[in-house]
C-alpha positions in Angstrom: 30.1 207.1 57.0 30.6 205.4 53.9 34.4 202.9 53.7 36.4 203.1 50.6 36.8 200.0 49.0 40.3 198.6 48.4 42.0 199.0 45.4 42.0 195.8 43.0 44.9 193.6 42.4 46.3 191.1 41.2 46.5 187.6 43.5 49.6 185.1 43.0 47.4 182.9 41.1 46.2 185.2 38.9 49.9 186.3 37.5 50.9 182.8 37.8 48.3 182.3 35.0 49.1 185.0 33.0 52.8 184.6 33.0 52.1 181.0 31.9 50.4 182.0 29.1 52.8 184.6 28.0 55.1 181.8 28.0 52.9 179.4 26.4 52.7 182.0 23.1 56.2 182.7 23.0 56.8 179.0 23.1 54.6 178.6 20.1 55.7 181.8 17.8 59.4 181.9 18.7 60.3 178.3 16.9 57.9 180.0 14.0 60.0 183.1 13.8 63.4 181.1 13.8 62.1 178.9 11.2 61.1 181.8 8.9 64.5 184.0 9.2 66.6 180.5 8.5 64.0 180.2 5.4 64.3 183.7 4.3 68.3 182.9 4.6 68.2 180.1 2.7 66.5 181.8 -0.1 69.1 184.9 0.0 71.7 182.6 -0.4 70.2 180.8 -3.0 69.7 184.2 -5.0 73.2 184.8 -4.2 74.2 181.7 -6.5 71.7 182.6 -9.2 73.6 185.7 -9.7 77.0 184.0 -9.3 75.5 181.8 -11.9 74.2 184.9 -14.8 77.8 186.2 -13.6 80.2 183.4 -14.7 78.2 183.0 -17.5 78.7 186.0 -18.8 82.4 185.8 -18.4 82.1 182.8 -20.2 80.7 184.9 -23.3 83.3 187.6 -22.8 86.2 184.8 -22.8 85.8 181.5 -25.8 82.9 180.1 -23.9 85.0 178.6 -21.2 84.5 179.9 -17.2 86.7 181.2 -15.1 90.1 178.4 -15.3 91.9 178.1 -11.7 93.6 174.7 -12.2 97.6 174.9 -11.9 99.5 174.0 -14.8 101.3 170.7 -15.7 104.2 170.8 -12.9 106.7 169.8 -16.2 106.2 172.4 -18.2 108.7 175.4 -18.7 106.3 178.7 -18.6 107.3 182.6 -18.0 106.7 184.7 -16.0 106.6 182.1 -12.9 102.8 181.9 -11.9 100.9 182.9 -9.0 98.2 180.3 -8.7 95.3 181.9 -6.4 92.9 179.3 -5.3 91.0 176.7 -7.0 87.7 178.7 -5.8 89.2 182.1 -7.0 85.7 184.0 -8.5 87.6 187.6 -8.0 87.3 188.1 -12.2 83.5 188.3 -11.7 84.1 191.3 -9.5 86.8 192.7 -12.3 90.0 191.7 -10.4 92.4 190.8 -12.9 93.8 187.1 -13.2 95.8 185.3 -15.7 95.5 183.1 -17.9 97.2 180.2 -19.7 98.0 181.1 -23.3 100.3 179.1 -26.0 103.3 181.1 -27.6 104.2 179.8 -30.2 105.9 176.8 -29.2 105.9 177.2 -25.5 103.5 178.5 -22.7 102.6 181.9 -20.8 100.7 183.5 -18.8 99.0 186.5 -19.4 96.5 189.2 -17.5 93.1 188.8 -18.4 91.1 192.1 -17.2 87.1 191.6 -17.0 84.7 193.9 -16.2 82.5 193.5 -13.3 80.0 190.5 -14.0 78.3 190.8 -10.1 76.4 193.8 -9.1 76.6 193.9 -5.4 79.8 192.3 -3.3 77.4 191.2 -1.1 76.8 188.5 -3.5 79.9 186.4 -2.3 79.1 186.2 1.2 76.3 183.5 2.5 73.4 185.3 5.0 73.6 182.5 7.3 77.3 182.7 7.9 79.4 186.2 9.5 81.5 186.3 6.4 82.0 189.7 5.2 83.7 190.7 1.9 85.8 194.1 2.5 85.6 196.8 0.4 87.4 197.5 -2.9 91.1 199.0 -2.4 92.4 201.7 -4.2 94.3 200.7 -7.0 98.1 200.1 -7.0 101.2 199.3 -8.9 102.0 196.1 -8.7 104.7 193.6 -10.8 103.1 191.6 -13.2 106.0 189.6 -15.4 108.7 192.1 -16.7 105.6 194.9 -17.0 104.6 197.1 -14.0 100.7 197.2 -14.1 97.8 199.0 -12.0 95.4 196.3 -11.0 93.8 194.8 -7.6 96.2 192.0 -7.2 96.3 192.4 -3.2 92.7 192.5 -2.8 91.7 189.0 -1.4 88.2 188.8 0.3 86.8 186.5 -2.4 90.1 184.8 -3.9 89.7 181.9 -1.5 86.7 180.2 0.5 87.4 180.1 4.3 89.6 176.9 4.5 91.6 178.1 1.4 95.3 178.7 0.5 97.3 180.6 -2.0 99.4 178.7 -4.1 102.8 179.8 -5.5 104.5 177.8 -8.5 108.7 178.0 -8.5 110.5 176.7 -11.6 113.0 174.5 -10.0 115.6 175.0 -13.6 117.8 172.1 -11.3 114.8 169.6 -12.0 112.8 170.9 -14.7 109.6 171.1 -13.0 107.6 173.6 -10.4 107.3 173.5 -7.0 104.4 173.8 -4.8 104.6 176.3 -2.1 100.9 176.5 -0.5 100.0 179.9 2.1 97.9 180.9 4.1 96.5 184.9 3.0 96.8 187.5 4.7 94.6 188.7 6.3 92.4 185.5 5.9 89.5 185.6 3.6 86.0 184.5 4.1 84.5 183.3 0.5 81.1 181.6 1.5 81.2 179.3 -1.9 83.2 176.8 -3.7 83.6 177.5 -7.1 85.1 173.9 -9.4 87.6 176.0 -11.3 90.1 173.4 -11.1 88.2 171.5 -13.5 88.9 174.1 -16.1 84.3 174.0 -16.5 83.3 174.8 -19.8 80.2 174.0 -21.4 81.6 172.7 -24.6 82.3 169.0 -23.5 80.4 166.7 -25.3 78.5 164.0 -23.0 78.7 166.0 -19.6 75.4 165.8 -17.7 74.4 169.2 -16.6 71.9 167.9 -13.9 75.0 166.5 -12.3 78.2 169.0 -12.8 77.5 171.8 -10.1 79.6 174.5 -11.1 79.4 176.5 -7.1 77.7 175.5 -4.0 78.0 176.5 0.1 80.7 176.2 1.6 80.7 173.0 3.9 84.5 173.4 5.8 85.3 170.4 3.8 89.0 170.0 1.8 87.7 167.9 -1.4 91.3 167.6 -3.0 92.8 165.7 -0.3 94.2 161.4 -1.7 91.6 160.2 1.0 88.5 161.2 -1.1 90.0 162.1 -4.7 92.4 159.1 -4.8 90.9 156.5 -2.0 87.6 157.0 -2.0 87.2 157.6 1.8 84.1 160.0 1.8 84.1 160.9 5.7 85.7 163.4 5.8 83.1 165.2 3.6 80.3 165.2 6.1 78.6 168.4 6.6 79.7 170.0 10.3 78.5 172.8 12.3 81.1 175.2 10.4 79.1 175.2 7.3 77.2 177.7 6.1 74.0 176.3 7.1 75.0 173.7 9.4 74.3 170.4 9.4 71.3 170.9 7.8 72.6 171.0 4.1 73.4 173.7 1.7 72.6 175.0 -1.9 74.2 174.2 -5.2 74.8 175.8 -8.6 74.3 173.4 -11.3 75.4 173.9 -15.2 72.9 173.6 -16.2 71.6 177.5 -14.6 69.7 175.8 -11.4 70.0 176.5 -7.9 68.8 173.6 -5.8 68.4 172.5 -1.8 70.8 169.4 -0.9 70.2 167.9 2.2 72.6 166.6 4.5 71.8 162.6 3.4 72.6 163.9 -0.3 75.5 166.0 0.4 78.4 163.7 -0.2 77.1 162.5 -3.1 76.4 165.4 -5.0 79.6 166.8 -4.3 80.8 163.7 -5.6 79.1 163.0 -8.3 79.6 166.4 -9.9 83.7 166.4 -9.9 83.3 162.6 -11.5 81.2 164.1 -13.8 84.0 167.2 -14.5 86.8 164.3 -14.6 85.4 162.2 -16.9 84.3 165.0 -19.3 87.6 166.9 -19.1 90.2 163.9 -18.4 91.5 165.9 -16.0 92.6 165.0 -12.5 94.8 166.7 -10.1 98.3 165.7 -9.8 99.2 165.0 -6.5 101.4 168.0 -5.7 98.4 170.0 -5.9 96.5 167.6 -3.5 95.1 169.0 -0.2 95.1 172.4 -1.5 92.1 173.9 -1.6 
C-alpha cells in the first residue's frame, strides 16, 4: 500500500532567511523612498516661490514699479485715518485682498485702499509641502469700516497676512505726544504663512547700486524673529539658526532672489544669506526700522 508523502513546509531556518531578506530590501529602498518625497518637496516648494515671484512682480507693474510696501510709517507723523499695519510679511494683495497704501495729500499723509486683482493662481501657493500649514478658503465678502467710508472687501480674511510666528500691528495717534503707538497682536485664529516676504524694506527694483544676487525678496520660513535689537542692532546672529520648526528642518530652505531666482541654502549659508540680503535692502533704501517696531515680525 502506497504512504502519502507529507506535505512540504517551511523550517525555522528557512523563514528566518526570508524574513531577513525582506528586511534587508526594505532597509535599502525605504531611505530611497524618503529621500525622493523630501526631494520632490523641495522642488514643490521651490515652484511655489517662482510663482510668488511672477506674482509680486506683476503687482509691481500694476503699482509704479515698486512691490508690495508693509513697512509702518514714521511714528512722528500726523496721518488719517489711523492705520492698521498687518505684518511685515503681509502677501494677501497677490491673492486680491485689499491693503493700503501710503499716499501724500497735499501737504500731509494718508492712507488709502489699494484693490489688486489676483496675481497667484492657486492658494496653495502660500503654503510650503513639507510643512502642515494650510491656507483656508476665501470668505464671503463683508462690510467692513475703512476710514470715514464703509467698504466690501476681505479685511478679516488672514491665512496668509502673517507667517507662523507673526503679529498684527495696530498704530494709535497718541494727539497728547504727537506720535503713534505700537500695539502688536496676536490674530485670531492664528495663521500659518510658510514664507517671509522683506516688505518692510519697502523692495523696489528701482534703487541704483542694489545687488540682485544678494536681496532675496521671499524665502522659507525658518521660526526665526529677524527684527529683534540682538540681530538688527547688535549683531548677535544666534538666534537665527535654522531649528526643527522650519519648514524643512535643519536641513536649509529655499530663497527668492530679485533678481527672479529660486535657490537651495543650506544650513552653513543660512544666517548669512538672510543677512546679507536685508544689508543689502538697508543700504539701498536707507531705511532701518525704528525701534518701536523692533521684535515684530
Amino acid at each position: 500500500m502506497c504512504q502519502k508523502g507529507r506535505r512540504a513546509a517551511f523550517t525555522l531556518v528557512e523563514m528566518l532567511v526570508v524574513i531577513g531578506i525582506i528586511m534587508l530590501l526594505a532597509g535599502i529602498t525605504l531611505p530611497a523612498i524618503t529621500t525622493q518625497g523630501r526631494a520632490g518637496r523641495e522642488t514643490s516648494c521651490r515652484n511655489n516661490l517662482k510663482q510668488i515671484g511672477v506674482g509680486l512682480f506683476s503687482y509691481m507693474v500694476n503699482w509704479d514699479r515698486v512691490f508690495i510696501a508693509n513697512r509702518p510709517p514714521d511714528t512722528a507723523m500726523q496721518k488719517t485715518p489711523t492705520p492698521a499695519f498687518t505684518s511685515y510679511d503681509d502677501l494677501s494683495p497677490l491673492w486680491g485682498v485689499p491693503t493700503t497704501r501710503l499716499e501724500r495729500k497735499g501737504t500731509t499723509f494718508e492712507y488709502d485702499a489699494v484693490w489688486t486683482g489676483r496675481m497667484i493662481g492657486n492658494i496653495r501657493v502660500f503654503n510650503c509641502p513639507s510643512t502642515r500649514d494650510v491656507a483656508g478658503d476665501l470668505p464671503e465678502p463683508k462690510a467692513e469700516k475703512w476710514g470715514d467710508a464703509t467698504r466690501t472687501g476681505w479685511w478679516s480674511w488672514k491665512d496668509i497676512r502673517y507667517k507662523r510666528t507673526g503679529a498684527s500691528i495696530t498704530l494709535n495717534w497718541d494727539a497728547a505726544t504727537s506720535k503713534y503707538t505700537v500695539a502688536a497682536g496676536i490674530p485670531t485664529p492664528p495663521a500659518k504663512l510658510s514664507y517671509e516676504y522683506c516688505g518692510e524694506f519697502s523692495p523696489s527694483p528701482q534703487y541704483i547700486g542694489i545687488n540682485t544676487n544678494i536681496a532675496w525678496l521671499a524665502h522659507d520660513e525658518d521660526a526665526n524673529n529677524e527684527n529683534t535689537k540682538a540681530v538688527m542692532r547688535d549683531k548677535y546672529y544666534k538666534s537665527m539658526e535654522l531649528t526643527a520648526t522650519a519648514n524643512h528642518g535643519k536641513r536649509g530652505g529655499n530663497m527668492l532672489f530679485l533678481d527672479g531666482r529660486v535657490e537651495w541654502v543650506n544650513t552653513q549659508q543660512w544666517i548669512g544669506r538672510v543677512m546679507d540680503g536685508i544689508r543689502e535692502w538697508e543700504k539701498a533704501t536707507s531705511w532701518k526700522l525704528a525701534d518701536a517696531y523692533l521684535g515684530i515680525p
